[in-house]
N, C-alpha and C positions, 0 to 999 in steps of 0.2 A: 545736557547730554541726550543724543536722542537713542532710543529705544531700539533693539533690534525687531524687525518687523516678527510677527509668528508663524512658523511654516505649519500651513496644514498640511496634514496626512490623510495622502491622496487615493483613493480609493485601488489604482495600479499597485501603490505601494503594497495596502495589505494583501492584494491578490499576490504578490511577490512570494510576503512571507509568509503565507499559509500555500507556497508554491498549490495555486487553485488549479490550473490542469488537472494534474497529479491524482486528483479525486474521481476523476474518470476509471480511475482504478479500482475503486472502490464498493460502486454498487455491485461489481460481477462476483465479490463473497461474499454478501447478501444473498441474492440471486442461487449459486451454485450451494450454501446451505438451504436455502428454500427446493432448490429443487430435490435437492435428497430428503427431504422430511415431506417432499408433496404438499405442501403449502405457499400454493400459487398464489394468492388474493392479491389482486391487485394495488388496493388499497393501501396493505399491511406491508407490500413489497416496498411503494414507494416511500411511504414515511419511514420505514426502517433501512430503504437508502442512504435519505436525507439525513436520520439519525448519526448514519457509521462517516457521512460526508462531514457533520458536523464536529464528529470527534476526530477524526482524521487531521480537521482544520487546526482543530484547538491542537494537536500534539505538533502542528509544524511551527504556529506560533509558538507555543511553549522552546521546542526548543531552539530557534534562535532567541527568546530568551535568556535562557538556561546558556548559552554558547556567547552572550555580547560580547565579553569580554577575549575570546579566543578569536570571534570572527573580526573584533577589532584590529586583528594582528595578519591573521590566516586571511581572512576575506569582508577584507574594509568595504567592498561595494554591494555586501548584504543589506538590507533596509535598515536596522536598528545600529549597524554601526556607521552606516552612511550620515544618520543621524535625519533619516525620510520619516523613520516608526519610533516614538518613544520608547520605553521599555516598560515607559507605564502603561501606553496604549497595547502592547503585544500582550503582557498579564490578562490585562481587561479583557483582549479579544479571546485568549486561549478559556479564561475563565468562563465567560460568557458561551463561546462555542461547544462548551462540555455540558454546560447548566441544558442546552436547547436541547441536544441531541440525546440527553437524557430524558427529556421532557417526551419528544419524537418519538423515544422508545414506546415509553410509556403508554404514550395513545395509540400506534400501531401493534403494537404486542404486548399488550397487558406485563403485567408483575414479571409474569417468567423470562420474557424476554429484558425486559428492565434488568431482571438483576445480572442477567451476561453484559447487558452492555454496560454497566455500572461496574462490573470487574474489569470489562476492556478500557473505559475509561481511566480507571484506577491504575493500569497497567500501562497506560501509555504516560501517565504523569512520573509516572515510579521512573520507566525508560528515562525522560529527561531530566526528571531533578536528581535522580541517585542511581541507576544502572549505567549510562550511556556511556561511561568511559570505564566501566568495570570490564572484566571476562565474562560475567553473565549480562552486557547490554546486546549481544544479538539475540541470543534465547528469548530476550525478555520483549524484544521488536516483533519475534518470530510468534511468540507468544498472543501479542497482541491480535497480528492478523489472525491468527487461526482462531482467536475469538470472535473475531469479525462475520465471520463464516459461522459462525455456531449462532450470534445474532439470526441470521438468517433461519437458520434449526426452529426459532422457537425451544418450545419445551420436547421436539425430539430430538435433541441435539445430538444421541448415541449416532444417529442415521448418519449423522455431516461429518462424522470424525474423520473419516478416510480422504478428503477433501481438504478438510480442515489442515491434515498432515503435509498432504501436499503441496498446500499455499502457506503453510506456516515454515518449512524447511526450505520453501525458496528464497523465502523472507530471508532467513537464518544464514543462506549460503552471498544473498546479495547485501549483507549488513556485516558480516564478516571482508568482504572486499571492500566495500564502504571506507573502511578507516585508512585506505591508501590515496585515499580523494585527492589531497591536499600532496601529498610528499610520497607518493606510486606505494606501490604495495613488493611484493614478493610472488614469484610463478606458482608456488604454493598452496597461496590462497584462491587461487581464480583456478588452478588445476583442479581445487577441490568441488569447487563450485560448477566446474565442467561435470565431473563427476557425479554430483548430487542432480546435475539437472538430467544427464540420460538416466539415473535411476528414479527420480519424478516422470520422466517423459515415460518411461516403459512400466512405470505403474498406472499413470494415467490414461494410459492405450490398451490396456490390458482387458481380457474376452470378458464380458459378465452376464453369466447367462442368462439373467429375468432381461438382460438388453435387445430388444430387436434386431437385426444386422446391420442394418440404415446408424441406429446410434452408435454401436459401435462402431463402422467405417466412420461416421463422420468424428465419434472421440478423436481416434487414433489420426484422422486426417487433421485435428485441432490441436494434437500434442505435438504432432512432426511440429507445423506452427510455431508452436511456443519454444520449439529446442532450436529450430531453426533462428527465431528473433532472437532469443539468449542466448546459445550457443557460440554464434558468430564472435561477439564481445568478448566473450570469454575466452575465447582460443586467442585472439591478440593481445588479452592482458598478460596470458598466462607465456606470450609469447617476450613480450616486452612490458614489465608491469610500470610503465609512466604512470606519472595520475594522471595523464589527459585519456589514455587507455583503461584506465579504470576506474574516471569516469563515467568513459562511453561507456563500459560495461555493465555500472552501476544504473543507469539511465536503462540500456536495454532492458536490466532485471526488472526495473518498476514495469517501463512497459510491456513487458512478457508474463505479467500477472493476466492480462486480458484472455490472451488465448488459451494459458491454463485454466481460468475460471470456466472459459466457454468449453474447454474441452469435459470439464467436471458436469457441467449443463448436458452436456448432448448426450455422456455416459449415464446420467441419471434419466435418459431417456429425452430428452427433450434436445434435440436437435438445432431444432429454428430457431429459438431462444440462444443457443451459445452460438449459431450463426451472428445474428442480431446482434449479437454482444461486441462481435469482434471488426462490428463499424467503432469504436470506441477507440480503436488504436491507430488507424492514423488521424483521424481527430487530437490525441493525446500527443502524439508526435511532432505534427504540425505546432501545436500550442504550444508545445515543448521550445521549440524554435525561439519564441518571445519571453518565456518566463521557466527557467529550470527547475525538473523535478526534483533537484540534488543539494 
C-alpha cells in the first residue's frame, strides 16, 4: 500500500492565517501611545512593534484554531480547514508567536512595559478560547487594542488613555459588525458603528490647547481621513447589511485604524510621524488584495 505523500506547510500558508498584512496595523498603537507619553526612542519603538506584531500574529493563529471546526463548515477555504495548516502547527505557531513577543517586550521596555503586554497577551488568548462567541467577545477584542496602545505608554500609560479609547471603541464597533461576516448583519449594527465612528472622528479632531495649530489642522485633517475610509462602508452596510457588505465594511474598519493612529500622532504634537504613518494604508490595502484581513 503506498503511503500518501506529506504536504508541507508552506510559508504563504501561514502568512494566510496569521492574515500578515493586517499587522501593518499594528505598529501606529505603539507609535500614538509613545507619542502621548513622549517616548520616542527609537530602539524601544521598534522592538515594542515587533513585540505587539508578534502577538497580534499569535491571536490570528490562535483563532482559526479555536474556529476549525466552524470554518470547516462556514469557510472550508481557510488554511487549517483546507487542510494547508495543521492544527498542531497553528497551536505551535500562536504559542510560539506570544512566548517572542513577550520576550520583545521585555528587552525594549523593561518589566513595566512587559507586564501590559503580558495582560494584552492574556487578553487576546481569553478572546479566542472563551469570549469570542460570548456578548462580552467585542469588549474583550476592544480591550485588547487599547492595550496595545498603552504598550506603547510604557509606564505613563495615564498620558495614552484618551488614544487608547479611541482605538479601543473602534475595535468594539468594527467586532460587533464582525459577526455578520458569514450570514450579513442587521442596519443596526453598522448604523451604530456610523455613529460611534463620527463621535471618535470629532474627539479625535478636537482643539488641545498645549497643540500648535499645524498639529491640530493636520489631527483634524487625519480624522476627516479616517471617517471618510470607515465611513463609506458603513453607510452601505447599514444600507444593505449583505455579508459581502459587511465584509467590506469590516476590512475598511481594520484599515481605518491607520489614519486614526496617525491622527492621535499628529494630535500629540508630532505631525510628520502620523503623516509617515499613513503610507501604511494603501500598502495594507494592496496586500489586502492577495491575502484577507478578515
Amino acid at each position: 500500500m503506498l503511503k500518501q505523500p506529506v504536504r508541507r506547510t508552506r510559508l504563504a500558508d501561514l502568512a494566510e492565517l496569521v492574515r500578515a498584512p493586517a499587522a501593518l496595523t499594528v505598529p501606529g498603537d505603539v507609535l500614538a501611545g509613545a507619542v502621548a507619553a513622549g517616548n520616542l526612542r527609537p530602539a524601544r519603538l521598534a522592538g515594542l512593534a515587533a513585540s505587539s506584531i508578534a502577538i497580534y500574529w499569535a491571536g490570528m493563529a490562535l483563532n482559526d484554531w479555536s474556529d476549525r471546526d466552524l470554518d470547516a463548515v462556514e469557510r472550508p477555504e481557510r488554511p487549517i480547514p483546507s487542510g494547508r495548516v495543521t492544527p498542531r502547527t497553528a497551536l505551535a505557531l500562536a504559542s510560539g508567536l506570544t512566548a517572542t513577543g513577550l520576550a520583545l517586550s521585555a528587552l525594549a521596555g523593561g518589566r513595566s512595559t512587559l507586564r501590559t503586554s503580558a495582560v494584552l497577551a492574556a487578553t487576546a488568548w481569553t478572546y479566542d478560547l472563551a469570549a469570542k462567541n460570548t456578548p462580552a467577545g467585542p469588549f474583550v477584542m476592544a480591550t485588547a487594542r487599547a492595550l496595545d496602545v498603552l504598550v506603547g505608554a510604557g509606564s505613563s500609560r495615564r498620558s495614552a488613555v484618551r488614544p487608547a479609547l479611541a482605538i479601543g471603541t473602534h475595535i468594539l464597533t468594527t467586532t460587533l459588525i464582525s459577526r455578520g461576516e458569514v450570514h450579513g448583519s442587521t442596519p443596526a449594527a453598522s448604523r451604530a458603528a456610523l455613529a460611534a465612528t463620527a463621535a471618535i472622528t470629532t474627539a479625535t479632531a478636537g482643539h488641545r490647547r498645549s497643540s500648535p495649530a499645524t498639529s491640530t489642522g493636520n489631527a483634524a485633517a487625519l480624522a476627516g481621513l479616517y471617517a471618510w475610509s470607515v465611513g463609506r462602508a458603513q453607510v452601505a452596510a447599514a444600507q444593505e447589511p449583505s455579508a459581502q457588505n459587511v465584509r467590506k465594511a469590516v476590512g475598511a474598519g481594520i484599515h481605518g485604524l491607520v489614519p486614526l493612529q496617525a491622527a492621535w500622532c499628529a494630535r500629540g504634537g508630532k505631525p510628520l510621524l502620523g503623516a509617515g504613518l499613513t503610507v501604511a494604508l494603501p500598502l495594507a490595502k494592496a496586500l489586502a488584495r492577495r491575502i484577507s484581513p478578515t
